[in-house]
N, C-alpha and C positions, 0 to 999 in steps of 0.2 A: 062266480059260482064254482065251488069244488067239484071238479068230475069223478075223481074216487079220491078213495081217505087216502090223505096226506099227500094229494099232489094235485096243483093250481097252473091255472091255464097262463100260458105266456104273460098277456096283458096282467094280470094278478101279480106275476113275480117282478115283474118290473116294476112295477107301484109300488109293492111292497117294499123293495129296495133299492126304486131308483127314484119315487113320489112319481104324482101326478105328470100326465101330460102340462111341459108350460112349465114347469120347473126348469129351474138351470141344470139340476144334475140329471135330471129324465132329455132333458134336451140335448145336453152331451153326449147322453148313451144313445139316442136316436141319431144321430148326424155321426157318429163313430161307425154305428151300422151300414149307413148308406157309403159312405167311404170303403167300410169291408166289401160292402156289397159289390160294388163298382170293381175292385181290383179282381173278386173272386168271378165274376160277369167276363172281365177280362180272359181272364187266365182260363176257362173253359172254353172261350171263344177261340183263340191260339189253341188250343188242343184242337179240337174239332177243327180245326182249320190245317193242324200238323206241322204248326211251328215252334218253332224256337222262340225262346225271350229275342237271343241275337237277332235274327231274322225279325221278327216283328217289330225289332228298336233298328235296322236299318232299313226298312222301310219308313219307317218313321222321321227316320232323323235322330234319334237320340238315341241313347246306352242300353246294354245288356241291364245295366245296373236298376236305371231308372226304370226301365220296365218290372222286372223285380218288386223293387221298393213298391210299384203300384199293387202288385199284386198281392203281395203280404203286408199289407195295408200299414206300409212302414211310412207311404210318403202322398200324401193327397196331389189329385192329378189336376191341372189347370182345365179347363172347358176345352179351350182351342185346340191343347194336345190331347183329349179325348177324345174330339172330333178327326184329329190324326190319325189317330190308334185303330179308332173304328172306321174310316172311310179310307184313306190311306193303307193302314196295315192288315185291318179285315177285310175292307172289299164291303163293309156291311153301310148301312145309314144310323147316325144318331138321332135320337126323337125326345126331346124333353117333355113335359108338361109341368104347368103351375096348379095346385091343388089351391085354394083359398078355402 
């Protein structure tokens, strides 16, 4: 449904030009999202927290770089080193859930 002339709600523009939920190419742009998501989740949490990429990649164990790359969702982050990142280098807990 149009909320005012000539502009469509999120869900609408994405169908429009990316098809239906359960498409390959809707599907791509959905998990492309969650990956943005995750780095940019990140990368606030280290502010708020008053670190550095460095600092937070050596708590971690790994690079200035790679930290980075998560964050400008240049490089998808493995589970195990999310769970790093966030209990290790935030201090904070990771919580998943499965939606079916």
């Amino acid at each position: 449904m149009k909320t005012k002339k000539n502009t469509e709600t999120l869900d609408q523009f994405k169908e429009k030009h990316y098809g239906k939920v359960g498409t390959k190419k809707r599907d791509d742009l959905e998990e492309g999202y969650e990956n943005f998501k995750i780095g940019a989740l990140i990368h606030e949490a280290r502010l708020e927290k008053g670190m550095t990429q460095e600092q937070l990649a050596e708590k971690v164990g790994t690079t200035k770089s790679y930290i980075s790359k998560i964050e400008n969702n240049i490089k998808e982050v493995r589970l195990s080193t999310l769970k790093k990142i966030i209990e290790l280098g935030l201090g904070g807990n990771l919580e998943l859930s499965i939606k079916l």
